[in-house]
N, C-alpha and C positions, 0 to 999 in steps of 0.2 A: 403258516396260518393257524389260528387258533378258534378252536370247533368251540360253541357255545351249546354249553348245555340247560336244558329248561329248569327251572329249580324244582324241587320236588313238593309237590300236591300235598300237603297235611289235609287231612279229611276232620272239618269242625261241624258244628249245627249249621253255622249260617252258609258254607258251600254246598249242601246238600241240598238245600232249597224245600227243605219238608211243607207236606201239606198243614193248615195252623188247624190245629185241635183243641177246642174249649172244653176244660174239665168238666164244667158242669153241665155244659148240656151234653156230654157224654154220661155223665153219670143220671140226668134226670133221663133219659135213653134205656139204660140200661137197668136203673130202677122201673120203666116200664115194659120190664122182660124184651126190648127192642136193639138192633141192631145200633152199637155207640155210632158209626159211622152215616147211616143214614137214618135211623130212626124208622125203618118200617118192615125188615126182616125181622124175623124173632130171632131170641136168644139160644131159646132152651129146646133141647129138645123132647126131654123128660121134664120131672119136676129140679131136679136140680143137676143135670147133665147138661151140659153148655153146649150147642151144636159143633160142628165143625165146621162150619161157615155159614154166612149170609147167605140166603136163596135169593136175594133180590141185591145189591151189591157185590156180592164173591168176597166180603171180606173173612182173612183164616180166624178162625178163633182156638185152633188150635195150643198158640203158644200161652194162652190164661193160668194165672196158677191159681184162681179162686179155690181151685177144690180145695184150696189147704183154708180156707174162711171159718175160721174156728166158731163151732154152735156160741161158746158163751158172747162171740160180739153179737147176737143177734136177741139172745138173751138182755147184754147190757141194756139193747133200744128198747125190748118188750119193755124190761125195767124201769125204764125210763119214763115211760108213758103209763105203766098200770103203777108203778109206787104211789106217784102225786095224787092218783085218782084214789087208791084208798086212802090215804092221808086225810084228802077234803071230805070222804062218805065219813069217814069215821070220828075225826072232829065233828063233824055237822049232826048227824046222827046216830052213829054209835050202836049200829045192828048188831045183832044176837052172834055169835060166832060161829054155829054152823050156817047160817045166812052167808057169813063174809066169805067159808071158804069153800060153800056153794056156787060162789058167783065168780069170785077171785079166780080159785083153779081154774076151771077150764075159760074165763077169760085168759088167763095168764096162754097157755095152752093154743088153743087159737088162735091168739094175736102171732105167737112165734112160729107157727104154722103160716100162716100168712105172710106174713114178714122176709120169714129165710130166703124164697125166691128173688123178691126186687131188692134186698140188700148183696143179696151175689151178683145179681145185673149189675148193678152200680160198682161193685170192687172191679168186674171185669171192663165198664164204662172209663174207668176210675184207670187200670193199669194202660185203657188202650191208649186213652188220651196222653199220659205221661209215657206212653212208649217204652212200657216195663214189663220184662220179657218175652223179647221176641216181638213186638206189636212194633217195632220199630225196623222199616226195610232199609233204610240207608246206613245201618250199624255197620263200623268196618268189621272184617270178617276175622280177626286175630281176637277178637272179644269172645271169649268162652260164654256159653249161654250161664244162666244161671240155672 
């Protein structure tokens, strides 16, 4: 008699049966310095030190690589928002130049100051959602972290 054997399990996305994670409202989440997964734990627990978990879900936040979020993409967005605005001051009215960078500097300053926290929320909203590094529990385990 001839023993049957079970065929062997390949482990994909669709047998693992993941929970579905919307990028964006993880990332509008975690732009609101809030937990991606439920939205009402905080993030942080310093100004730019990510907790180690949810106090109101248990999610890890442990595995995040944000801390590598380099200053100039935060720069880029300040940029992005103060360029256009002296563009149109300065076409339109065409202020004295220590005016412009009376106002400009520590606008420029400020805004980036402001900024760097909910733009780290959202990279780390951003990796939970796509399940990149480590945010993903049903990874087979021959998969070296990155």
């Amino acid at each position: 008699m001839e023993t049957i054997t079970p065929p062997t399990v390949v482990w994909t996305r669709d047998t693992a049966q993941p929970e579905k994670r919307d990028v964006w409202t993880a990332m509008k989440r975690g732009f609101r310095c809030r937990c991606p997964r439920c939205g009402e734990g905080k993030l942080f627990r310093a100004f730019l030190k990510v907790d180690d978990h949810c106090s109101v879900c248990g999610l890890d936040f442990t595995p995040h690589r944000a801390d590598d979020l380099p200053a100039y993409l935060v720069i880029v967005i300040v940029g992005h928002i103060v360029v256009p605005t002296v563009l149109w001051i300065e076409t339109n009215y065409s202020p004295p130049v220590w005016l412009q960078l009376a106002i400009y500097l520590p606008l420029t300053l400020v805004s980036a100051l402001a900024l760097i926290q909910p733009v780290k929320g959202a990279v780390v909203g951003f990796q939970w959602a796509l399940r990149m590094h480590g945010f993903d529990e049903n990874a087979p385990s021959d998969i070296p972290p990155v």
